[in-house]
N, C-alpha and C positions, 0 to 999 in steps of 0.2 A: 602386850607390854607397851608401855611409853614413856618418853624423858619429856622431864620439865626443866626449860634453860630459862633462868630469870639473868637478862644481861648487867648484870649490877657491878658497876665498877669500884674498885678497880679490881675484883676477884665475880668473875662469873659461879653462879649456884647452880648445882646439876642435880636432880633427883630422878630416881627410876620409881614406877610400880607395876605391879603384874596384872592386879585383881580390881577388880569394879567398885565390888561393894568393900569396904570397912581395906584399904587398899594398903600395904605397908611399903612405905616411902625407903627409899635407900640412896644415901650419897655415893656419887661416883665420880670418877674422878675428871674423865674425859666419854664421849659416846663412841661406839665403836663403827668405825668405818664400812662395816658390812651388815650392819644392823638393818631388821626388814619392821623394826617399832615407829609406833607414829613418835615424833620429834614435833613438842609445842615450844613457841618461845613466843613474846609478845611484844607490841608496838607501847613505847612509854605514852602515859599521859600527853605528854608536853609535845608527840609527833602525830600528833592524834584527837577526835574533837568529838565530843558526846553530844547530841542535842533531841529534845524532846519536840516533836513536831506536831500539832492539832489540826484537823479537820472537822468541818462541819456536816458531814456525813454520817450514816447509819451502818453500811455495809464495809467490814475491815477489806476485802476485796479492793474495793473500789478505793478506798483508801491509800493502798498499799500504791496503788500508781497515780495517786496525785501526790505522794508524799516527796518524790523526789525535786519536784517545782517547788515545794514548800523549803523542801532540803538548800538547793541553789540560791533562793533569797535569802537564807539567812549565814551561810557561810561566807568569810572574806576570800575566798578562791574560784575559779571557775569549777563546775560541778563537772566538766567535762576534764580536766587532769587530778581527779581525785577517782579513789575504788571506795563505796559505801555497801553498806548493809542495812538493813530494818532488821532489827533483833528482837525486839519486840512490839506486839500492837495489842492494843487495850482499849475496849470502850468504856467514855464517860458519860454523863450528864450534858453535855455539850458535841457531844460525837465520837468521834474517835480519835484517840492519840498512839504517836509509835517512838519509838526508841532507835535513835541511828547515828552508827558510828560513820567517819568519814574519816580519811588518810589521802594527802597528795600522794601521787604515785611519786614524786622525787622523793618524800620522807622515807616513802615503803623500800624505794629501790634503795637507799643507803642504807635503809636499818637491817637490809637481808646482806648486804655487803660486809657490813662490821659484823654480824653475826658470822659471817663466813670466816672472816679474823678470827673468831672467838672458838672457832671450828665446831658452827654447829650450821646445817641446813635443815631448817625449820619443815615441815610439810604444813603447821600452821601457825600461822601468826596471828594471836587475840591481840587483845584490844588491854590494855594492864588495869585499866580503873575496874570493867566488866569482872574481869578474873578475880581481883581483889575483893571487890563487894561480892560478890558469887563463893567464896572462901568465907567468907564475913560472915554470913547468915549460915552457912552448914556447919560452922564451929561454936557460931552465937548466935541460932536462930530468933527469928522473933516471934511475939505471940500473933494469933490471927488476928488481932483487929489492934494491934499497936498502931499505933501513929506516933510515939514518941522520938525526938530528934536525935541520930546518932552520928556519927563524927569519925570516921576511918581515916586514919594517918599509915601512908606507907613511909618509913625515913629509912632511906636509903643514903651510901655515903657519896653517890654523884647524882640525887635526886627525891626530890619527895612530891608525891601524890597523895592532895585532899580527896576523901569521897563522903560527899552529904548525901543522910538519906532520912527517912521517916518509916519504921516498923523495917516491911521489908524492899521498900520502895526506892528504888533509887533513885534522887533528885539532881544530884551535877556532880561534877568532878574538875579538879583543876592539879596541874601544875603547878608546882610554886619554887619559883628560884630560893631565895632565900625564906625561909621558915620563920619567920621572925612573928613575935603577936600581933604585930597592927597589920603585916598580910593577911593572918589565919583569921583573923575578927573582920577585915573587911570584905571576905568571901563570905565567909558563914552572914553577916549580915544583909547578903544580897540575896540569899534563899531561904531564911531562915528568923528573920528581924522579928516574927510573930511569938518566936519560942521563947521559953525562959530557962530553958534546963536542957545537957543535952548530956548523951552517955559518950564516953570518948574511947575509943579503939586505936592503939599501938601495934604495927606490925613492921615487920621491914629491918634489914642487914645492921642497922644502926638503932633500933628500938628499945636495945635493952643495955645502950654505950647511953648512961644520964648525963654523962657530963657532956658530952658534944651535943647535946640538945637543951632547948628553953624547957622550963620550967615548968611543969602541970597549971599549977596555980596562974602564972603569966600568958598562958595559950587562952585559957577556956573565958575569960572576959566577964559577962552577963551571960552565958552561959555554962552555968555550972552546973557540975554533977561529975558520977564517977571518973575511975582512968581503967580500963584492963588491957594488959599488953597479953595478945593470942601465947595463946605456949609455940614457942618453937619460933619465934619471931623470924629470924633470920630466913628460914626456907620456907615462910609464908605462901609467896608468892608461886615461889616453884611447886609448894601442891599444889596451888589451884589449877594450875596449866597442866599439869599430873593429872590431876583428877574432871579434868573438862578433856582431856585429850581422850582418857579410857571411856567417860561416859555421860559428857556432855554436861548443861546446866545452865543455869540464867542468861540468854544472853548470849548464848554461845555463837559466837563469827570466827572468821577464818578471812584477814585482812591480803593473805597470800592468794590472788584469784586475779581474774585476766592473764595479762602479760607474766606476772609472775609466779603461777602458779608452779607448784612446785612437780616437777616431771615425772615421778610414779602419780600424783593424782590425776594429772593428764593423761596418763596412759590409763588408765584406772577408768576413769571419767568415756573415756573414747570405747573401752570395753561393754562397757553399761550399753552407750548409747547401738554399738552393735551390736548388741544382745538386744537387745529395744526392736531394734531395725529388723534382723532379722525373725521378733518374733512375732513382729508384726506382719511381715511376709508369708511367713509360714501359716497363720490363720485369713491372712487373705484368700493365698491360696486354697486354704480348706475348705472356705466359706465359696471361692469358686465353682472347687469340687463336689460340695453339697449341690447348690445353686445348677451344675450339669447336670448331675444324676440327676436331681427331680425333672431338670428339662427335658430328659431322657424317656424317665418314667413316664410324663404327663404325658408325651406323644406317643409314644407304644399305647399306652393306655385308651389317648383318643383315636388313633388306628384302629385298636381292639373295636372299639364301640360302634366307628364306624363300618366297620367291616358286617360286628353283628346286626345294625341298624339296615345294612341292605339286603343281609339277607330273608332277615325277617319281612323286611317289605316284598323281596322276591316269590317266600313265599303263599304272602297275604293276597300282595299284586303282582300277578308277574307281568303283567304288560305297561306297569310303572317306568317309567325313563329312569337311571341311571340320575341319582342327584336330586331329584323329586320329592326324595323321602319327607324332608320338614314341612313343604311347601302343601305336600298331600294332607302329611297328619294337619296341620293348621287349619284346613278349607273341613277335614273334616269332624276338628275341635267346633269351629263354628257353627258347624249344620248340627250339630248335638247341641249344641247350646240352645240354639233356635228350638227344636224341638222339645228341649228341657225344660225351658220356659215357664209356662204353665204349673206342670209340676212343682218349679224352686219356687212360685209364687207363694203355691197353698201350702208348703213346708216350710214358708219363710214367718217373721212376726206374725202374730195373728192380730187380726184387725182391733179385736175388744182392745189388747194389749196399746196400741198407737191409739187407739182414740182415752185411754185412760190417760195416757201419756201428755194430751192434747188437753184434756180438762186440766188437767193438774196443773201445765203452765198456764192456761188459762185464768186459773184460782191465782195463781202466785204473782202474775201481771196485775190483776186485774181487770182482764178483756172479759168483753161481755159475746160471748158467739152466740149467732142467730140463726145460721145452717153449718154443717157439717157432710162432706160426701168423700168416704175413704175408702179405696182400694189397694191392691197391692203396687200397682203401678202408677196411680192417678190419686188426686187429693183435690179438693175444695174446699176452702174456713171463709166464712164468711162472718163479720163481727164488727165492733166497734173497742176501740182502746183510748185510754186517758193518755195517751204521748206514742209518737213516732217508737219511741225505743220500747216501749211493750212491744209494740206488732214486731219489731225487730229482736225480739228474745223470744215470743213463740214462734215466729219463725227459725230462730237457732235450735231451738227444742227439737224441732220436727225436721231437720235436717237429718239426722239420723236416717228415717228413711225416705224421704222427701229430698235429693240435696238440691234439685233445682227450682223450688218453691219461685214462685213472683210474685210480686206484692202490687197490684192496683187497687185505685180510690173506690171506692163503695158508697154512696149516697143512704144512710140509712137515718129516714124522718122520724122521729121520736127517743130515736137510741141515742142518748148523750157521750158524744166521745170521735173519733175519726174512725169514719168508717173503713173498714177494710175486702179485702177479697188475698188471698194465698192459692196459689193455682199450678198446679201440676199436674202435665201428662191432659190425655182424655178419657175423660170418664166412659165407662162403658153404660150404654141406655136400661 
C-alpha cells in the first residue's frame, strides 16, 4: 500500500492504493499514524530545478561521473549545498546526455517541515514536474516515433507548473508565478520556437474552475491545436506519487536522501548493507575453508607419494641415501637417453622425407643446390640463391630438424647467385 500527498494549498490531496498494476485510487482523509505504507509527496517545480546535461563521450558509465561538474556549471547555487540525482541517461549522436534533478537542501529542509504541518512524513520526496509528465504519458501515451509538441499545465490554486515536451520526451519544465499568456508563450518559445502546433494538456486542483483561468484560445499563441483536461484533474498529481511510490516509472528519484533521509529507510538501507556484510564474510570464509581442505589434501597426498617414492627406491636400491630419490632417477633418465640415442635417430624423420622437404623449399625460393649431406643429427646444403632472404627461408624450412643450422659464404664459379653453405652438427665419414 501507499499514499499520495500532493501539498496543494490551501486543501492538501490524499490518495491511497493497494495494487500495482491497473491500481484503484481511494481518498482519505488524513494517513494514519501507525501506518508501515510507503508515503510519497513531492518537491514543487518552483523549489526545484530540471536540467538536461551532455557529454561527449561514448560510455553512459563514465558519463554518469562527469555529469556532476557539468551539473555545478550550470546551476546558480553551489553544487555542494544541494542533494541531485541523474534519473535518466541516454545516448545521442553527439554522446551521451542525462537528466538531473537538483534541490538546495535549505528548500528540501523546509518543504519536509511544512509537510510535517500538513501531517504527512514523506519516506519519498519526487520531484512534481517528473511525476506529472510520468502520469501524462500513462493516461496519454504517445506513439513510438511522435515527436509532436505537447504542453502539460498543472493549475493548481497556490501554483502552476509548465511541462514541455515532444512525443514522449521531456524537454523543460518551469514554474510560473502568474499564468498569464505572455509568460506561457515566452517559455514555450525558448524550447520550442521551431513548432507550429502543439497539443495542450490541463491537469491540476484548479483545471476544471474556467473561470479563474485564461482563456484556451489566449494561452496557446502560434501554437495551436487541441485542449484535453486528464479525467479526474484534481487528484492528478496525487496518482502519479500513488502510482510511482507502488511501482516506480520515468524518472523515478526520491529527493529525501542524505541528511534527510527518512528513518525506517535508513534503518532499512543499514539492514541491506549488513546483510551484504555479513554475506560477504560468510563466503569468504567458505572460500578459506575450501582453500584449507585442499591445503590439507595436497600435503597428505604429497606425503603419500613421498613415502611411496622411497620405498620403491628402497626396494630397487637399498643402499640409496635417504632423499636421493630424484637425483638418482635424473642421472639415470640421462644415461638411457644417451644409450637411446641411436635408436630415436632411426625411428625419427626419415631422411628421404627432409631431403624432399629440402627440394621443395628449394623449388619455392629459388635456390639452386649443388651438394646435399643429411643425417639424422648432421646436415650440409651447399647452393647458390638470388637474395640473402631465400637462404634465410630455407633455412627456416629446415629448422624443423636442423634448429641450429649456420649459414657461411660459399664461393661458387659459374653458379649465378650468392653462394651458400648451411651446416650442422658433424657429419659422419
Amino acid at each position: 500500500m501507499a499514499y499520495g500527498f500532493d501539498p496543494a494549498e490551501p486543501t492538501p490531496i490524499l490518495l491511497r492504493a493497494a495494487r500495482r498494476r491497473r491500481p484503484r485510487f481511494e481518498a482519505v482523509p488524513a494517513i494514519p499514524a501507525d501506518t508501515a505504507a510507503t508515503i510519497a509527496a513531492c518537491l514543487p517545480q518552483r523549489e526545484s530545478l530540471l536540467r538536461w546535461l551532455s557529454v561527449p563521450l561514448t560510455a553512459p558509465a563514465k558519463a554518469r561521473r562527469v555529469f556532476p561538474s557539468v551539473l555545478d556549471v550550470q546551476i546558480p547555487f553551489p553544487l555542494e549545498d544541494c542533494i541531485y540525482e541523474i534519473v535518466h541517461v541516454e545516448k545521442t549522436t553527439a554522446g551521451v546526455r542525462g537528466l538531473a534533478v537538483v534541490a538546495r537542501k535549505a528548500d528540501v529542509e523546509r518543504r519536509l517541515t511544512r509537510l510535517r504541518e500538513q501531517g504527512c512524513e514523506p519516506h519519498i520526496l519526487d520531484q512534481e514536474s517528473l511525476a506529472l509528465w510520468d502520469q501524462h504519458l500513462t493516461e496519454a501515451p504517445a506513439a513510438k516515433n511522435d515527436s509532436h509538441l505537447r504542453v502539460l499545465l498543472y493549475w493548481g490554486f497556490d501554483r502552476t507548473t509548465m511541462v514541455i515536451g515532444r512525443g514522449a520526451t521531456l524537454m523543460a519544465a518551469h514554474a510560473i508565478r502568474h499564468a498569464n499568456p505572455e509568460t506561457v508563450q515566452r517559455l514555450l518559445s525558448a524550447h520550442a520556437n521551431d513548432a507550429t502546433a502543439a497539443h495542450w494538456f490541463w491537469c491540476g486542483p484548479a483545471a476544471s474552475d474556467a473561470a479563474s483561468l485564461p482563456r484556451h484560445e489566449e494561452l496557446i499563441g502560434p501554437w495551436a491545436g487541441p485542449l484535453t483536461i486528464h479525467d479526474e484533474p484534481v487528484t492528478f498529481l496525487a496518482r502519479a506519487l500513488v502510482r510511482r511510490a507502488l511501482s516506480g516509472g520515468r524518472g523515478l528519484c526520491n529527493l529525501r536522501a542524505q541528511a534527510f533521509q527518512h528513518p525506517t529507510l535508513a534503518i532499512e538501507e543499514q539492514r541491506v548493507w549488513r546483510k551484504l556484510t555479513w554475506t560477504g564474510a560468510a563466503v569468504g570464509l567458505a572460500l578459506c575453508a575450501v582453500n584449507l581442505a585442499w591445503d590439507i589434501s595436497w600435503r597428505a597426498r604429497d606425503a603419500a607419494l613421498t613415502v611411496a617414492v622411497r620405498e620403491a627406491a628402497a626396494r630397487i636400491a637399498p643402499n640409496l641415501p635417504p632423499g636421493q630419490e630424484t637425483l638418482a632417477a635424473r642421472r639415470w633418465l640421462d644415461a638411457e637417453a644417451q644409450r637411446l640415442a641411436p635408436i630415436l635417430r632411426i625411428t625419427a624423420t626419415p631422411l628421404p622425407k627432409r631431403l624432399q622437404a629440402l627440394l621443395e623449399s628449394a623449388r619455392r625460393h629459388q635456390v639452386t643446390l649443388s651438394a646435399v649431406r643429411l643425417q639424422h643429427d648432421a646436415a650440409k646444403i651447399e647452393g647458390a640463391a638470388p637474395s640473402l632472404q631465400a637462404i634465410e627461408n630455407v633455412k627456416r624450412d629446415m629448422t624443423r630438424w636442423y634448429p641450429t643450422l649456420r649459414r657461411e659464404p660459399l664461393d661458387t664459379a659459374g653458379i649465378p647467385g650468392i653462394g651458400f653453405i648451411l651446416e650442422e652438427g658433424l657429419l659422419n665419414e
